[in-house]
C-alpha positions in Angstrom: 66.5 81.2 -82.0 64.1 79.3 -84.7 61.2 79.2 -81.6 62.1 83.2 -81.2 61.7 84.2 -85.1 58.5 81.8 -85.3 56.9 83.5 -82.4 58.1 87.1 -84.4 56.6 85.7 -87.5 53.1 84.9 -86.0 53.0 88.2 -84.3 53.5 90.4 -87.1 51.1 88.7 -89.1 48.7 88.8 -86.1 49.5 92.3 -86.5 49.1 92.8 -90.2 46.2 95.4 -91.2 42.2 94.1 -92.0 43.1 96.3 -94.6 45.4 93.6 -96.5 43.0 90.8 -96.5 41.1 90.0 -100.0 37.2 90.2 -99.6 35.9 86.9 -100.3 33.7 87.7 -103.8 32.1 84.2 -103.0 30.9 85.2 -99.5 29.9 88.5 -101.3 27.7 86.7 -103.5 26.3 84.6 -100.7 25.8 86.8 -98.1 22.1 88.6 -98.0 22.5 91.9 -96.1 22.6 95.3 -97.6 25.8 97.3 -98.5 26.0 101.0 -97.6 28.2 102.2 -100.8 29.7 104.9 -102.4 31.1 105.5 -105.6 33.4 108.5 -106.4 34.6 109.5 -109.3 34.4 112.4 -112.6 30.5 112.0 -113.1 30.3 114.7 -115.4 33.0 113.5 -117.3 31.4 110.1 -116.9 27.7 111.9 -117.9 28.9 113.3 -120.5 29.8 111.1 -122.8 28.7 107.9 -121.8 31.2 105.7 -123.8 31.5 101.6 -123.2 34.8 100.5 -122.8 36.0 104.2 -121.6 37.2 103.6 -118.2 37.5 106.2 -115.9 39.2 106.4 -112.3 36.8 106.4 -109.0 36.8 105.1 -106.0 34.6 102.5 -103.9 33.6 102.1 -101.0 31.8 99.4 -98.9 30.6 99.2 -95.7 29.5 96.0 -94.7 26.6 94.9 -91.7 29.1 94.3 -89.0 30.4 97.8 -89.6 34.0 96.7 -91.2 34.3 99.2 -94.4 37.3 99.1 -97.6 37.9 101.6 -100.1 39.2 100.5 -102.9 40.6 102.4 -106.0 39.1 101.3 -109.6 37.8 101.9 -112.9 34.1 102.7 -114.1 32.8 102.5 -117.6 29.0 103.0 -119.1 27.9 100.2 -120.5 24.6 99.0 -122.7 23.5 100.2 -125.9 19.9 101.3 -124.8 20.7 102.8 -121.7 23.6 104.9 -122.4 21.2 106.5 -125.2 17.9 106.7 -122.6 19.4 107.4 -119.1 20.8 109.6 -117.0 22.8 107.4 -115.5 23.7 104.3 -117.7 24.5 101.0 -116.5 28.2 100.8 -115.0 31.0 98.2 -115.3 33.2 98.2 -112.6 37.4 97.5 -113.0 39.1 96.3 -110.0 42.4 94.9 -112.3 44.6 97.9 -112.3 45.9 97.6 -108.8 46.8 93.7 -107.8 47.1 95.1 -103.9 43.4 96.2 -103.9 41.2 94.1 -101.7 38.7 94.1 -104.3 41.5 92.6 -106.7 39.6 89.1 -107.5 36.2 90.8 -108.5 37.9 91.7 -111.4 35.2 92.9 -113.7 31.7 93.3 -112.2 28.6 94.8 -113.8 26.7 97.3 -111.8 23.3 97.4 -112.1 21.7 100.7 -110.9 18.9 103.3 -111.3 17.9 105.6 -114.9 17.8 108.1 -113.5 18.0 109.6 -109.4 14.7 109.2 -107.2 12.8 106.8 -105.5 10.7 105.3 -108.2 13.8 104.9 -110.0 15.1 103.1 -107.0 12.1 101.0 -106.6 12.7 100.2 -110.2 16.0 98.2 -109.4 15.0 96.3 -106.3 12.2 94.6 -108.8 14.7 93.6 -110.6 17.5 92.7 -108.3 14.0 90.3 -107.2 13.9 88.9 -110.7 17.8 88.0 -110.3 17.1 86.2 -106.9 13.5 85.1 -108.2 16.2 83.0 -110.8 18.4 82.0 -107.7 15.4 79.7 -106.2 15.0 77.8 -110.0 18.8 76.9 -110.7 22.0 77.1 -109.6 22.8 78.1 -113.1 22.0 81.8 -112.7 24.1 85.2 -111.5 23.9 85.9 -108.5 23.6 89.5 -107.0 24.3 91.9 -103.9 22.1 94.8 -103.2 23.7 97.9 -102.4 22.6 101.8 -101.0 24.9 103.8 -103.4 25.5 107.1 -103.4 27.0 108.3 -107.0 29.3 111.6 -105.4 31.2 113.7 -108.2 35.0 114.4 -107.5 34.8 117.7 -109.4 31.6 119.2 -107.6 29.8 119.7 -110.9 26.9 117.6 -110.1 25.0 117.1 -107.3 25.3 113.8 -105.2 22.5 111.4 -104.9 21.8 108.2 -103.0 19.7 104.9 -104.6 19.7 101.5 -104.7 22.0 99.7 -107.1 23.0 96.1 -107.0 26.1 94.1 -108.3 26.2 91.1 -110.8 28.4 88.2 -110.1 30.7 87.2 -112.9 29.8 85.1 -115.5 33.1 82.7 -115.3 32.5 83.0 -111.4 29.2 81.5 -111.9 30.3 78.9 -114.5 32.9 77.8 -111.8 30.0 77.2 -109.0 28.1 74.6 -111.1 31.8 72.6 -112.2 31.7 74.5 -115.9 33.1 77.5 -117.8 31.4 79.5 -120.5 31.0 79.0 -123.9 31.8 81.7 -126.2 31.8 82.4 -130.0 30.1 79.4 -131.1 26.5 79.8 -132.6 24.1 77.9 -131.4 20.4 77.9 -131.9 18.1 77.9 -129.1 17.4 74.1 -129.5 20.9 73.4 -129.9 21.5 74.1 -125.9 20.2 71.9 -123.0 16.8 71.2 -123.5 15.3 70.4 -119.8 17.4 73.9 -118.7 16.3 76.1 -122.1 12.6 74.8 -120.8 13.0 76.3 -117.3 14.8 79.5 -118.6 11.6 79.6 -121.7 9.2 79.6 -118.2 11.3 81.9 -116.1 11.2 84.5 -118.9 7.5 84.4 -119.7 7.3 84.5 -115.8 9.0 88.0 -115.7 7.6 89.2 -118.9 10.4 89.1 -120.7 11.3 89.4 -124.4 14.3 90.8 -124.3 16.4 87.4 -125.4 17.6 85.4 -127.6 20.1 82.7 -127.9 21.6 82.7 -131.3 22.3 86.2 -131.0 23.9 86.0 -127.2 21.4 88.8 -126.6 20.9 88.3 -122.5 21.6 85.1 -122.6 25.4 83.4 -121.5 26.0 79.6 -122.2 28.2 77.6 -119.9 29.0 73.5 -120.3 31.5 71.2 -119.0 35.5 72.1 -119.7 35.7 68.7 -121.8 31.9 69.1 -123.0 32.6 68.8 -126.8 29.7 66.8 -127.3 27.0 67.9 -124.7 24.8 70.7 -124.8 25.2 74.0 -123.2 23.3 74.7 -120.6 21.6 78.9 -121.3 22.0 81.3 -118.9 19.5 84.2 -118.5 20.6 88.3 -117.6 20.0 91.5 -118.0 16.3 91.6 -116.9 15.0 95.8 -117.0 12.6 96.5 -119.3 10.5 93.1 -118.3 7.1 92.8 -117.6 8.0 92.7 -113.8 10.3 95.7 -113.4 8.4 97.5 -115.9 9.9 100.4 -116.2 8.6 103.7 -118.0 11.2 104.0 -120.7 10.5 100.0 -121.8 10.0 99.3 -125.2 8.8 96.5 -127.5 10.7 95.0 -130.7 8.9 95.9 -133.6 9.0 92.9 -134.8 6.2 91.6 -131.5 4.1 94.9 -132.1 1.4 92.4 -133.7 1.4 89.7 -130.6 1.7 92.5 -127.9 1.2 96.3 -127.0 3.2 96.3 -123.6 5.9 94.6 -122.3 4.1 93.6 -118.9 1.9 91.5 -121.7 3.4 88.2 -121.3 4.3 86.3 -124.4 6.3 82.7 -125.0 9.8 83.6 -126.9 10.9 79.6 -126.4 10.5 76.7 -128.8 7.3 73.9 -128.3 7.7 71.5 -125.4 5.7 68.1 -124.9 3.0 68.2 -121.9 5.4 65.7 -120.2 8.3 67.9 -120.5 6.3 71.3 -119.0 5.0 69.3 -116.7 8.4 68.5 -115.0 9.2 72.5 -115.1 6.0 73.2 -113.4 6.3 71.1 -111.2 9.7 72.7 -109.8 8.3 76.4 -110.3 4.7 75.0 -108.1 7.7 73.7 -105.2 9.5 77.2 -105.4 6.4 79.6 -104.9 5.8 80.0 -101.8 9.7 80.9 -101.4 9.3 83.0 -104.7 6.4 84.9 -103.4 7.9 85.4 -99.6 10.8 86.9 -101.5 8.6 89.4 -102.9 6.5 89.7 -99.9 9.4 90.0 -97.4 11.6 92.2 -98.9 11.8 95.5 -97.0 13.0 97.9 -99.6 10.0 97.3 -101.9 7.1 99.5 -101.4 3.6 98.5 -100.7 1.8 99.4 -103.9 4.9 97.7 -105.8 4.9 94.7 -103.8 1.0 94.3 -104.5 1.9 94.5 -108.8 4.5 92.4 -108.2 2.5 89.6 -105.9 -0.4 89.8 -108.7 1.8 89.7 -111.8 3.3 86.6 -110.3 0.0 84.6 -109.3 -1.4 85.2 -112.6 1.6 83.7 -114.1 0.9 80.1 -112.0 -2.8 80.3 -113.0 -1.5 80.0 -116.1 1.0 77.2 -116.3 -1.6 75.5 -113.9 -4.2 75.2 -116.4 -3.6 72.6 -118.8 -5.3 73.7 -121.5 -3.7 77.0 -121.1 -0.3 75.2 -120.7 -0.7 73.5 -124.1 -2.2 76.8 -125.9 1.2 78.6 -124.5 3.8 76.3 -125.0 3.1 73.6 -127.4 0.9 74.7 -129.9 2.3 78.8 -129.1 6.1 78.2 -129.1 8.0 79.7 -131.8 8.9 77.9 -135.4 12.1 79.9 -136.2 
């Protein structure tokens, strides 16, 4: 009788529906190809207000390479400040809480990165910087990591007309903490030196890489810290996001702070936002970005979705980056004697 119910058991679960299995968000995050999406939901009710934290019911659905596809039911907010006042389409945060039987359950919150406004150039806008995100990938472990997407945005009520673009989704900061053994640290101030100093030099690089400004420690303005659970007395290590209006992407509706108007007139001038470093130390970091470019600029190169004209900015902006930090005297001029006092 026990051998009869066993043999039950492992049939019915043989029998159980793809439909009840969890997707695997680590796999997600690992896994390279392109997902054909689409996101349904009250767009004009979504359009017109564009309020953070003002979640409002959609659905999702993915279809994955090997053809296998879920639909999921969840929640979409706007979010970011600039956005939400620029775009058409702000920035999205993505709820998957609400139901615990969804098979997107454990994504929990995700940020979805996608385009101003519809069109191609807005489109080519976010592969450049889903490029910057996996651009990070090759320098650390200690970055997000992101999955590129062919949405199309389709309104429930019929009130605006559907359109399809590329979008990409953001990996979860706790999620990303988890992979390097840490968790994030939130609500304490610290000051830019006050973090890890050998990582704060490689993020200092990887920002003046992409062109970007756009950050600052002390203020936890596109920058997450992470450190060990038990890591009272050791540094935490800063995390870089949120990458759009860079020199890289550069995008039409970017703007500079004010406050840089005097040291440059466009954000695809590059200028050093981190703290003076010793020759030895910027040596070490070059050093690693010299052994990750050609895998950087194959990246760029390789990458199918990018146009030509865009590939050829992107290429240049890049190589005019490692002229710099390849010249010493340059090197010094940028970083030691040209990084910040305050």
């Amino acid at each position: 009788m026990n051998k009869f119910f066993s043999s039950l058991l492992l049939a019915f679960i043989i029998c159980l529906p793809v439909s009840a299995q969890q997707v695997d968000k680590v796999k997600f995050f690992e896994e390279e190809s392109i997902v054909n999406a689409t996101l349904e939901m009250d767009l004009k009710d979504l359009l017109a207000k564009k309020a953070k934290e003002r979640f409002l019911p959609g659905t999702l659905t993915l279809t994955f390479k090997d053809g296998s596809t879920v639909t999921e039911k969840m929640e979409a907010s706007a979010r970011g400040n600039f956005r939400r006042e620029t775009c058409f389409m702000p920035g999205l945060k993505l709820n998957f809480r609400k139901d615990s039987t969804s098979r997107l359950y454990k994504f929990k919150e995700l940020k979805l990165s996608n385009g101003c406004s519809p069109g191609e150039d807005a489109g080519q806008l976010v592969i450049k910087e889903y490029l910057v995100y996996k651009i990070y990938n090759l320098l650390t472990d200690m970055s997000l990591r992101v999955r590129l997407m062919n949405l199309s945005f389709k309104d429930v009520s019929g009130k605006r007309k559907p359109y399809t673009q590329f979008a990409f989704l953001i990996e979860d900061v706790d999620d990303m903490a988890k992979r390097n053994k840490m968790i994030e640290v939130e609500g304490t101030p610290y000051n830019t030196e006050q973090t890890n100093r050998d990582q704060m030099t490689i993020v200092t690089l990887f920002e003046y890489l992409i062109g970007n400004t756009d950050w600052s420690v002390p203020a936890y303005h596109n920058i997450k810290l992470i450190g060990p659970k038990d890591g009272k007395n050791v540094r935490p290590y800063a995390v870089a996001y949120d990458f759009d209006i860079c020199g890289f992407v550069d995008p039409p509706y970017a703007t500079i702070d004010p406050q840089l108007e005097d040291k440059i007139s466009s954000v695809t001038e590059r200028l050093n936002r981190g703290f003076p470093r010793t020759m030895e130390e910027l040596k070490i970091a070059v050093q690693l970005f010299n052994e990750r470019k050609e895998k950087i600029m194959g990246l760029i190169k390789n990458n199918e979705y990018l146009n030509s004209k865009e590939k050829s900015r992107a290429v240049n902006y890049v190589e005019e980056f490692y002229k710099t930090i390849n010249n010493d005297r340059e090197l010094n001029r940028i970083f030691v004697e040209g990084g910040r006092t305050v």
